[in-house]
N, C-alpha and C positions, 0 to 999 in steps of 0.2 A: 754480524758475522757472516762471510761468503762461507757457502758452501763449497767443500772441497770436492771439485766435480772443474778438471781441465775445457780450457775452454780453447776450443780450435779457429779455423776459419771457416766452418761450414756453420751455417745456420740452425739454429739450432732448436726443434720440437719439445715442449716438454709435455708429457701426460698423465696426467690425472687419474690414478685406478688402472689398472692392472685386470679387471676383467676381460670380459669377450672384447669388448667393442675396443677398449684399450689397448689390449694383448694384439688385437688384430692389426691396428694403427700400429705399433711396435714391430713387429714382423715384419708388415711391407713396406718400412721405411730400410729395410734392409740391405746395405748396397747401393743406397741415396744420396746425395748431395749433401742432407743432412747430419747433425748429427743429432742423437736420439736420446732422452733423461725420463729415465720410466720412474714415478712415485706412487708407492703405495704402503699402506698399516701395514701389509702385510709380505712376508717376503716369499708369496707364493702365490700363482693363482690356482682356484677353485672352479671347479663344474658347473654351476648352479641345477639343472635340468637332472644330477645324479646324484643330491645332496637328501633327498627324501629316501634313499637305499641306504646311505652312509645310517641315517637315524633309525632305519627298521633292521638294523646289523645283516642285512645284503651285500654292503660292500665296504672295505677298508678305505679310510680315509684317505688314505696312499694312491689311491688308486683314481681318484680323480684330482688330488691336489700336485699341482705341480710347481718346486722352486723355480722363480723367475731365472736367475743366475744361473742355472742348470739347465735351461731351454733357448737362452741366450746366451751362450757362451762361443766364444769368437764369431762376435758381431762387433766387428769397427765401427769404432765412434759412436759405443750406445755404453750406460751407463743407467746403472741401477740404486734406489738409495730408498732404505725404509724409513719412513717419519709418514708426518700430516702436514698438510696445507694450513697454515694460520690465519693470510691474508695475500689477496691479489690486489696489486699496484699497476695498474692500468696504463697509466702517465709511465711510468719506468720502467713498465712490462718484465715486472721482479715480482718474484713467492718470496713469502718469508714460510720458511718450514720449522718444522722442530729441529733439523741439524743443518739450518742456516740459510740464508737469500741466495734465491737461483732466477739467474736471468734468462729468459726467452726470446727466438723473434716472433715463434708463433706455440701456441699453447690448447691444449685439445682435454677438455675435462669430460673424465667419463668413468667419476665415480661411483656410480650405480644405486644401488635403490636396494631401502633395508624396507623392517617391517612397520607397517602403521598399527599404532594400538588405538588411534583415533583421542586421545588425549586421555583415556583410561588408564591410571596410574594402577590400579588392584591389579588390571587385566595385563598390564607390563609388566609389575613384579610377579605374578604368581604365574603367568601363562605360560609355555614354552613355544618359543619363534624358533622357524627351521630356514632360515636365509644362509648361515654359512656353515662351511664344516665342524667351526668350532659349537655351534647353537645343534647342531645334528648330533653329535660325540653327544652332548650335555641331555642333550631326548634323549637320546639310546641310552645312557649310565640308567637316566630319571627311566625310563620304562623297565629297564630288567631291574633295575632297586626295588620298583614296586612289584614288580612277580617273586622277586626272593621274600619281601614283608609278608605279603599274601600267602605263601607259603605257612607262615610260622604263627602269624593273627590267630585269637581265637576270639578277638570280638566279630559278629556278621557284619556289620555297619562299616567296620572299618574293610574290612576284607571286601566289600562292594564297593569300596572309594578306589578301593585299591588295582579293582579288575573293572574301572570302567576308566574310557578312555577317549576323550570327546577333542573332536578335529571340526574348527572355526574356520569357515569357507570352503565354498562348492568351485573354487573354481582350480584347473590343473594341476596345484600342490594339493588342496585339500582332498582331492580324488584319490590321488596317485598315495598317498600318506594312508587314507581311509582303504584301499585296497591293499594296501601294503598290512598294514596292524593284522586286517581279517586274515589275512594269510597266514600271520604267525599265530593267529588265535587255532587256526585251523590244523595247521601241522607242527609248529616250536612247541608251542605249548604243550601241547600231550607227551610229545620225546623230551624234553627238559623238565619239565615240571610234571610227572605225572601225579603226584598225591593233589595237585589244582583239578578242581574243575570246570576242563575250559568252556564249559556250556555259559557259566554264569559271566565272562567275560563278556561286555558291552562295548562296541567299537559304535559311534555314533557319530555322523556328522552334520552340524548343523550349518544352514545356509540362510541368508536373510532375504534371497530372491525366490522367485517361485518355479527356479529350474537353476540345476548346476550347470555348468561350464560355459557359461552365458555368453562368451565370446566366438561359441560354434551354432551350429544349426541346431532346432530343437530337434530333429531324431539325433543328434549324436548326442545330446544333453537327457532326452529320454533310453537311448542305451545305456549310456553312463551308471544313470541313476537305476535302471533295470537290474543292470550287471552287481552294481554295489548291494545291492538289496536281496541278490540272488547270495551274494557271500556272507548274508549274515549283518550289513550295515545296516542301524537303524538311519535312515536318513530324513531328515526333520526341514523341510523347505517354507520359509517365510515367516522363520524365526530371527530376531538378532538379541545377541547376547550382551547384556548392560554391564554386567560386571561379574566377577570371580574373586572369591573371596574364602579362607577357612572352607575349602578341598568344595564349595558350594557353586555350583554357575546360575548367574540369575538372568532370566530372559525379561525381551519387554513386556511377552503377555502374563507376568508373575508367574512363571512357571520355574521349578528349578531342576539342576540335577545335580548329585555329589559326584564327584570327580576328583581323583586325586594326580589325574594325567591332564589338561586339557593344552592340544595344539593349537596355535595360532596361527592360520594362512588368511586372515580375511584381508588381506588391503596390502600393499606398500606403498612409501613416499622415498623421495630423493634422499639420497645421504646429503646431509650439512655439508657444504663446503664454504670457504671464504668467500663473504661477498666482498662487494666492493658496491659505491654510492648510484655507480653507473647499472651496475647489472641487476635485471628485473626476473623476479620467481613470480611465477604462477601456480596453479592447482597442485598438491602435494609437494612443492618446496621446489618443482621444478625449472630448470633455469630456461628465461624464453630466449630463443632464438628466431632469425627471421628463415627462409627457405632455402640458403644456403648452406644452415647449421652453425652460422656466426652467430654469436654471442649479443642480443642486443646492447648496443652502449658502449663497446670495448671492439679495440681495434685487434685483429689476428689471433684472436681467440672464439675456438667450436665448443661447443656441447654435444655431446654423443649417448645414445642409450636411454636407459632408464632416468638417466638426473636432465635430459632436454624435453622441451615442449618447444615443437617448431609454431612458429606463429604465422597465418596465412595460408595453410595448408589446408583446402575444404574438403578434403576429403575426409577429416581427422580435424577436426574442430576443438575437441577436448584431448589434443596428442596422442601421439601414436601407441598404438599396444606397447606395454614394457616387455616385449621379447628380447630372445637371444637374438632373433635373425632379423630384427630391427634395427640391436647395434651393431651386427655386423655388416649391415647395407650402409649406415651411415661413415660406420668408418672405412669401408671401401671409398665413402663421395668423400670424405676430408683427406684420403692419401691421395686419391687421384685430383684434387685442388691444388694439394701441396705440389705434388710434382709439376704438374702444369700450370704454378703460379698462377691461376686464374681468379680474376675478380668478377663479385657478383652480379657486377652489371653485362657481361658478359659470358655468363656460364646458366646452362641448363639449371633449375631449381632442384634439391632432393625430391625425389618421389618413392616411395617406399611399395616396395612389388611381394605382396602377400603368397609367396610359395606354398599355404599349407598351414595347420594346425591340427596337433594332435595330441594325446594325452592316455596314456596309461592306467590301466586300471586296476591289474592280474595279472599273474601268468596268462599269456595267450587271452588277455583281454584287454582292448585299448579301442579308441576312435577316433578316426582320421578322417580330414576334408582337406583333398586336393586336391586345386581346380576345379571343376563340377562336380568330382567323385567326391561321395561318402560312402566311408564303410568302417566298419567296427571287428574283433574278434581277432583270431593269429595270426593273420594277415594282415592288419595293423600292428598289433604287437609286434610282429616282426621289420616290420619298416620303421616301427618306434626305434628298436632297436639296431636296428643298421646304422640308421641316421646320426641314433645319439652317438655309436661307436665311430664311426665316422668323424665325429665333430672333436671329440678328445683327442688331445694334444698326446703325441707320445706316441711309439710305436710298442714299447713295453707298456705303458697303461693300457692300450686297447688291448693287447693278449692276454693281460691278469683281470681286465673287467667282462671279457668274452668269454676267458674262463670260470670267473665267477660267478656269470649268469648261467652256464651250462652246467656248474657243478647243484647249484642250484635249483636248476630246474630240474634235475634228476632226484635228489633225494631231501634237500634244505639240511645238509647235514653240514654247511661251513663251521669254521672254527672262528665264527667270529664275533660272539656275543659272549664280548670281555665287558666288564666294567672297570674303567679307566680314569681315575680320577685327573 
């Protein structure tokens, strides 16, 4: 069955995910020669970097998800269509989707990267991942269900599963999650729940390296972990967790702890998409490309983001960081290929230009390394926050997420810790 999607005389893009890097390749085909077939599960893109606020009831979902269709709306010759990818046909550069075969002349996959449980079925069913908004909503229902249980418990045992709350990986989710909780332990809890008491609440996070945020400089990885421990985090460094099971986490060194919350930010891999005989995955599912961002094996087709592994690149041997600003570099080099029809034998290689990394910790507490500079504290926090507002899509998202950080930082008194099934 063809998919019901007109087919013109301009050439025509199709892309894969609807994220940053995706989103971004969609945009600046804007006004191109082309025309444009945006796919994605979902008929909306999501924030990723403001999905850990969505779960600690910070911010409304609303507020960083934005409909596709309502951000592209009168854009000529672009077309949008929710389903999945089944299978790519190389030879006849046709998708077969869930709502029918779509032909390409050039094709740009950049479905992004879920969570890795590392093949731990216990730690998949019981654990809770915070990669989308929908996984964010389902933490935030699962944490305020457990402070309303905790309320009314009159077993101790259960009532300590129920006020401890343990966050898997040190690295910028697991930070950011982990200072978030201590927060609400510190000021929600008291004003909503006051018959709890918030002392016995345990916000802990364990890490299986021997310093968090491993991808910065050790003093920003020793402020991190300074600052978390200052707010009450236990933080447990060169641990890894085997499995979870019956509200129990069991580590390697037989150690346990009862948990009736535990997050999962240790790891992600590439989202599954259709292979084909031709195309080669490497380390975490990811598709190899050579230095151009082509596809090995298949002709006019990129990988972009989180689901590529460029091959040849020494500087990045094991691929590039999974950042936002990694896919959005590369799909800057695949719009400016497209436009300028240029083949690989004659174009500059991708190179990826590390701007900066930083990560939040607190209110008025974060660390940031940019260019030579390191620094930590409100003055990071608030460049965190620029930035992020900055980068969201929307002129009315960024005024309802600017004001929800300010309503916020003034008293944490939002209206926004509904349980929503």
């Amino acid at each position: 069955m063809r998919a019901k999607i007109k087919r013109g005389e301009r050439k025509r893009v199709v892309v894969i995910g609807g994220g940053l890097g995706g989103l971004r390749v969609v945009k600046a085909l804007r006004k191109s020669e082309f025309q444009v077939v945006l796919i994605d599960k979902n008929n909306y893109h999501q924030f990723p970097p403001l999905i850990y606020q969505v779960s600690s009831a910070g911010l409304e979902p609303s507020n960083i998800s934005f409909p596709f269709r309502r951000s592209l709306q009168d854009r000529e010759d672009f077309f949008f269509r929710m389903g999945e990818v089944l299978s790519i046909d190389g030879k006849e550069k046709a998708l077969q989707t869930t709502f029918g075969t779509v032909h390409y002349d050039y094709l740009v996959i950049a479905a992004g990267a879920t969570t890795n449980f590392f093949g731990n079925e216990n730690i998949e069913k019981n654990a809770l991942p915070m990669k989308t908004v929908t996984e964010a909503m389902k933490l935030r229902n699962t944490l305020l269900e457990n402070l309303e249980k905790a309320e009314v418990t009159t077993d101790e045992l259960e009532l300590q599963e129920l006020m401890t709350v343990v966050v898997v990986g040190g690295g910028p989710s697991g930070v950011e999650i982990a200072g978030a909780m201590a927060e609400m332990k510190r000021v929600v809890v008291p004003h909503d729940y006051p018959d709890l008491d918030s002392k016995k609440i345990q916000i802990i996070l364990v890490n299986s390296g021997d310093r968090l945020l491993k991808s910065m400089d050790e003093a920003s990885s020793a402020r991190a972990e300074r600052d978390l421990r200052g707010m009450g985090v236990n933080v447990m460094l060169g641990k890894r967790v085997t499995d979870y099971r019956n509200n129990v986490i069991y580590m390697n060194d037989g150690s346990t702890i009862p948990a009736a919350t535990v997050i999962w930010v240790s790891g992600i891999r590439a989202c599954e998409i259709a292979s084909t005989p031709e195309m080669t995955k490497g380390a975490g599912g990811r598709i190899v490309t050579d230095t151009h961002l082509r596809v090995k094996g298949l002709d006019d087709v990129f990988a972009i983001g989180d689901v590529s592994i460029v091959e040849g690149d020494e500087k990045y041997p094991k691929g590039h960081p999974q950042l936002a600003q990694v896919a959005v570099q590369m799909a800057d080099y695949v719009v400016d290929t497209l436009k300028h029809n240029r083949q690989a034998d004659n174009a500059k290689p991708f190179r990826y230009i590390n701007l900066g990394t930083m990560a939040t910790i607190g209110r008025k507490k974060a660390v940031a390394e940019i260019g030579g500079l390191k620094f930590g504290g409100f003055v990071a926090w608030l460049l965190w926050l620029v930035i992020h507002l900055r980068s969201i899509l929307g002129v009315r998202n960024r005024i309802f997420v600017f004001l929800n950080w300010i309503w916020n930082y003034v008293n944490y008194r939002q209206s926004l810790r509904l349980i929503l099934k």
